[in-house]
TORKOLVO-497117 format. One line per 3 residues: their letters; for each residue z, y negated, x of C-alpha. Coordinates in nm, 2 decimals, m for minus. Example, Ala and Ser with C-alpha at 12.3 -4.5 7.8 and 13.67 -1.06 7.14 Angstrom:
# residues 2
as = 0.78/0.45/1.23; 0.71/0.11/1.37
//
This chain:
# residues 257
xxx = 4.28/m2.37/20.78; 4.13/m2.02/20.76; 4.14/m1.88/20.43
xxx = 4.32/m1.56/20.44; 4.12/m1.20/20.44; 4.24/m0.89/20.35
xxx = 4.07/m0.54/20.41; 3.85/m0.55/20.14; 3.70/m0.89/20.17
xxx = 3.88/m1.27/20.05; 4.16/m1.32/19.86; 4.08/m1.48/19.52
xxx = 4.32/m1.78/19.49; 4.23/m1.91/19.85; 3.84/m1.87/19.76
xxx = 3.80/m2.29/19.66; 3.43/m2.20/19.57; 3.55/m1.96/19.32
xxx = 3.89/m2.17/19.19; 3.63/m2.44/19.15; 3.38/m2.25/18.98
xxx = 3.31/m2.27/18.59; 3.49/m1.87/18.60; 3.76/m2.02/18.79
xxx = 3.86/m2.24/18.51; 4.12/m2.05/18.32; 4.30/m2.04/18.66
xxx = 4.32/m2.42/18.66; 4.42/m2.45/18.34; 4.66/m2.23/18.36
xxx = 4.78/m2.48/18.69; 4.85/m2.76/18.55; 5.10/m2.58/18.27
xxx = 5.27/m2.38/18.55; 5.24/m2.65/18.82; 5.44/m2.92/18.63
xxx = 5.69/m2.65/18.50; 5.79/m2.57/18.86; 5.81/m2.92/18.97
xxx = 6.02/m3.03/18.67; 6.24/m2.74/18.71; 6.36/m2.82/19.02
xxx = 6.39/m3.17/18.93; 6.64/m3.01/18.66; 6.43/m3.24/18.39
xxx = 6.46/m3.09/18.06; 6.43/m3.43/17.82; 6.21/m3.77/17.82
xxx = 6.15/m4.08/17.64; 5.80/m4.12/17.63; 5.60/m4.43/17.64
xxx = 5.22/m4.46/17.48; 5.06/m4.79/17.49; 4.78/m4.93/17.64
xxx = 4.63/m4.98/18.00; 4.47/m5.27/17.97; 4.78/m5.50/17.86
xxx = 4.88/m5.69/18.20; 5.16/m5.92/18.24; 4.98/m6.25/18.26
xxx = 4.72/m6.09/17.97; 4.67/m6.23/17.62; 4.91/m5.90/17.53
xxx = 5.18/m5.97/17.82; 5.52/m5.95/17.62; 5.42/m5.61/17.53
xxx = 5.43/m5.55/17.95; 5.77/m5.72/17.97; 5.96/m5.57/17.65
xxx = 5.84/m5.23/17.73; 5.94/m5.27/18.09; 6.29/m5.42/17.95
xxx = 6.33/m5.17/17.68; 6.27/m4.84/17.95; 6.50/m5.04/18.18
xxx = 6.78/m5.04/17.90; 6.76/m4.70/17.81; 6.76/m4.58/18.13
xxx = 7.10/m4.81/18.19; 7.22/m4.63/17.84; 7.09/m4.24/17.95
xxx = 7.28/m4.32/18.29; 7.59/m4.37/18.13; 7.63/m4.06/17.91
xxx = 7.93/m3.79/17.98; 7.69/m3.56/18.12; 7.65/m3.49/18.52
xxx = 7.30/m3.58/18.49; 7.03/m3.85/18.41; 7.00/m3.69/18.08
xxx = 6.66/m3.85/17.89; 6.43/m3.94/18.16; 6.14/m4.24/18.09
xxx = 5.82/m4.06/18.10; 5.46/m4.20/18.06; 5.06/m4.13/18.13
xxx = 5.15/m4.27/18.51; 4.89/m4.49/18.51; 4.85/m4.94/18.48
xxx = 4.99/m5.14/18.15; 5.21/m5.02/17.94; 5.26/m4.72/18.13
xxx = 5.37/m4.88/18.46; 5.57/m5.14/18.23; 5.80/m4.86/18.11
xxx = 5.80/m4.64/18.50; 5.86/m5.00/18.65; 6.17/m5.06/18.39
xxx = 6.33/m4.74/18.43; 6.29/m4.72/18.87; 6.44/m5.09/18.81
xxx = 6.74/m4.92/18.68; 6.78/m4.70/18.92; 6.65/m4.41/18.73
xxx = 6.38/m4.15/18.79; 6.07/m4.16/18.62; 5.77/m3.93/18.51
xxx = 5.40/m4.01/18.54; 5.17/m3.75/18.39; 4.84/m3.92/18.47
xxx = 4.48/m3.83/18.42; 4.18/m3.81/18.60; 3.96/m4.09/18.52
xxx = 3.65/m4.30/18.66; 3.83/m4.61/18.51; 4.14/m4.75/18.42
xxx = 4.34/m4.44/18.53; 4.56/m4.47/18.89; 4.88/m4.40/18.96
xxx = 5.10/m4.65/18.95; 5.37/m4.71/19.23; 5.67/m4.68/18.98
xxx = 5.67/m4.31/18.91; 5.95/m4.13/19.13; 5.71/m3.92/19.37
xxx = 5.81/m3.54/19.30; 5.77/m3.66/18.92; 5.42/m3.77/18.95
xxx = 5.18/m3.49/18.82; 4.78/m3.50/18.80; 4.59/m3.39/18.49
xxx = 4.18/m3.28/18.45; 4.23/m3.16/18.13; 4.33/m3.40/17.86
xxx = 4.47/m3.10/17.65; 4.72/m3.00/17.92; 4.85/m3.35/17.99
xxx = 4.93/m3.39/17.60; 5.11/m3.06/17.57; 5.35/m3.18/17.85
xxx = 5.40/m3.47/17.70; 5.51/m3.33/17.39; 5.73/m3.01/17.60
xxx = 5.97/m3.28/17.68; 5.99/m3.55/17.46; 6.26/m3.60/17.29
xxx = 6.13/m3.96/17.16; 5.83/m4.13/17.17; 5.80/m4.52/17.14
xxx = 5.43/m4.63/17.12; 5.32/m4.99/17.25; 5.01/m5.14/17.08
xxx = 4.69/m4.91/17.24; 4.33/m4.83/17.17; 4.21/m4.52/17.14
xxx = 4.39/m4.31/17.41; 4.70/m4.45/17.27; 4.59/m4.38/16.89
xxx = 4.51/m3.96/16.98; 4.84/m3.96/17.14; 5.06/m4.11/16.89
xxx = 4.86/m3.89/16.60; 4.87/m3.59/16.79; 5.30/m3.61/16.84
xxx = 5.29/m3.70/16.39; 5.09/m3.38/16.33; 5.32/m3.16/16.52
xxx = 5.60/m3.32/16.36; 5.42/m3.32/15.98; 5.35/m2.95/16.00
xxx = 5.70/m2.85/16.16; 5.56/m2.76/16.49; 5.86/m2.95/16.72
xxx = 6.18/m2.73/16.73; 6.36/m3.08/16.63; 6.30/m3.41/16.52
xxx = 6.13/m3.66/16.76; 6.17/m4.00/16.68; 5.89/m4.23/16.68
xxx = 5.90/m4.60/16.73; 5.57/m4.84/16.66; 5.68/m5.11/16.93
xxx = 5.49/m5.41/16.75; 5.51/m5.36/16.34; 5.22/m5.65/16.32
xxx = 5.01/m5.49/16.55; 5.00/m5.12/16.39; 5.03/m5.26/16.04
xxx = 4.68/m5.44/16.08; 4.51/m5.14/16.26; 4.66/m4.86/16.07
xxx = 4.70/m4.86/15.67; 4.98/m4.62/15.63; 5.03/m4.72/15.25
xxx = 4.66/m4.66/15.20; 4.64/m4.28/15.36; 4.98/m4.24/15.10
xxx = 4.75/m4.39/14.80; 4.47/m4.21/14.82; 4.63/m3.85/14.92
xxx = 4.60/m3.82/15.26; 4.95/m3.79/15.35; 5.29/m3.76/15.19
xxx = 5.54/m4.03/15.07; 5.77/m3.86/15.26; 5.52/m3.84/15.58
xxx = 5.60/m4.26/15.64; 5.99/m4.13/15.75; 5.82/m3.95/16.07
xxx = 5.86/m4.30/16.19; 5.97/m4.66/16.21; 5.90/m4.96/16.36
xxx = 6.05/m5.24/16.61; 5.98/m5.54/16.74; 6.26/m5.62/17.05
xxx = 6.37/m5.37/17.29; 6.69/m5.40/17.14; 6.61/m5.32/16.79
xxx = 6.43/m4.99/16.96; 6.73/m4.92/17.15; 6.98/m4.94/16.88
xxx = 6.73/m4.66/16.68; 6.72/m4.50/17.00; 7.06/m4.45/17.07
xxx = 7.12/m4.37/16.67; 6.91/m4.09/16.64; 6.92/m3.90/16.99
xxx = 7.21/m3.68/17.07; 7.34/m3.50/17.43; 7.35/m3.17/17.31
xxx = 7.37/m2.99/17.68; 7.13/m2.92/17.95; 6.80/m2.69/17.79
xxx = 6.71/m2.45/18.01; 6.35/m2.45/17.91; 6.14/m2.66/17.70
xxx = 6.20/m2.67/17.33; 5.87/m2.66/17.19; 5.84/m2.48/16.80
xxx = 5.68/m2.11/16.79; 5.39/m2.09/16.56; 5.48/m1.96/16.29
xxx = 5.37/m1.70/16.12; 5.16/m1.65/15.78; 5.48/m1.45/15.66
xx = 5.72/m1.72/15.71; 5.81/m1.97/15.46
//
């Protein structure tokens, strides 16, 4: 197609040299906010459930029951979110759209009958879309930054399947919003696998030597069947109404207290 021409020469947003272009990149970062705003507006998707874990667990893998609880666990909760008063799907499975654990919880939830988000990332491994994600919900990333902020736009809980590192910026990324009151409310956050994170993270060791608060090990809890995560699940969230935007905190101030 023709890119369109005006009097005085090309208009800037059909000019792909120039959207591609290293001056072009506030434009495309600017994209994928507004992109995925539009698209999950008119989906009428104001809440998820998001799902971290790792890519690389498979079903037949050494790690497979991870695969099949987080597929069972998205697939209960979407049975659960289903059946609430309100007219619509009210908390919505979302994940990084891509293989593992990610297509274990989209493959759960479109089992139920649900819709399901995939925000995936542009990778040169690992990193496809998997066939699970409902197709106007499926939303492509460059920028890592981007990707995490809509992850945390939405979420209003977060259950995290053993991962590497990926899966370890993720989860830490979601604690320090919540640790420094960034998140207009509480997100719940559930360590699927309580051997797992206890061998690779010492929590009672950043408390000991100062590096977080006592108080900072509440931010979250672990579980080890998707029941047990459902029951905290289905304890701690609340239909409150549809949101008409996302409810992510303001920064706040140096006045404020």
């Amino acid at each position: 197609m023709a890119l369109k021409q005006t009097a005085g020469g090309r208009l800037a947003y059909t000019d792909m040299a120039f959207l591609e272009s290293d001056d072009g990149r506030p434009v495309r970062i600017l994209a994928e906010y507004l992109g995925p705003l539009h698209g999950l507006r008119l989906a009428r998707v104001h809440d998820t459930i998001v799902f971290f874990g790792s890519a690389r667990v498979t079903p037949t893998g050494p790690m497979g029951q991870y695969y099949d609880q987080a597929r069972e666990l998205a697939r209960l909760l979407t049975v659960w979110s289903k059946s609430l008063s309100s007219n619509l799907h009210r908390y919505v499975i979302c994940s990084g759209g891509g293989g593992g654990i990610m297509e274990a919880a989209n493959r759960g939830a479109s089992e139920a009958g649900g819709r399901t988000v995939g925000l995936n990332i542009s990778l040169p491994h690992e990193q496809r879309p998997n066939p699970y994600v409902t197709r106007e919900l499926s939303f492509e990333f460059h920028y890592f930054f981007m990707r995490k902020l809509w992850f945390a736009h939405l979420a209003r809980a977060l259950v995290v399947f053993p991962g590497g590192f990926g899966t370890l910026d993720e989860l830490t990324e979601i604690l320090t919003l919540a640790q420094t009151r960034k998140l207009d409310s509480p997100i719940p956050v559930i360590l699927y696998g309580s051997a797992y994170w206890k061998e690779i993270i010492n929590f009672d060791a950043l408390v000991r030597h100062g590096m977080i608060a006592p108080e900072d090990l509440k931010l979250f809890e672990f579980a080890d069947t998707p029941e047990a995560a459902l029951a905290v699940l289905k304890a701690r969230l609340v239909s409150d109404g549809d949101a008409a935007t996302p409810r992510i905190a303001h920064s706040a101030s140096a006045q404020e207290s």
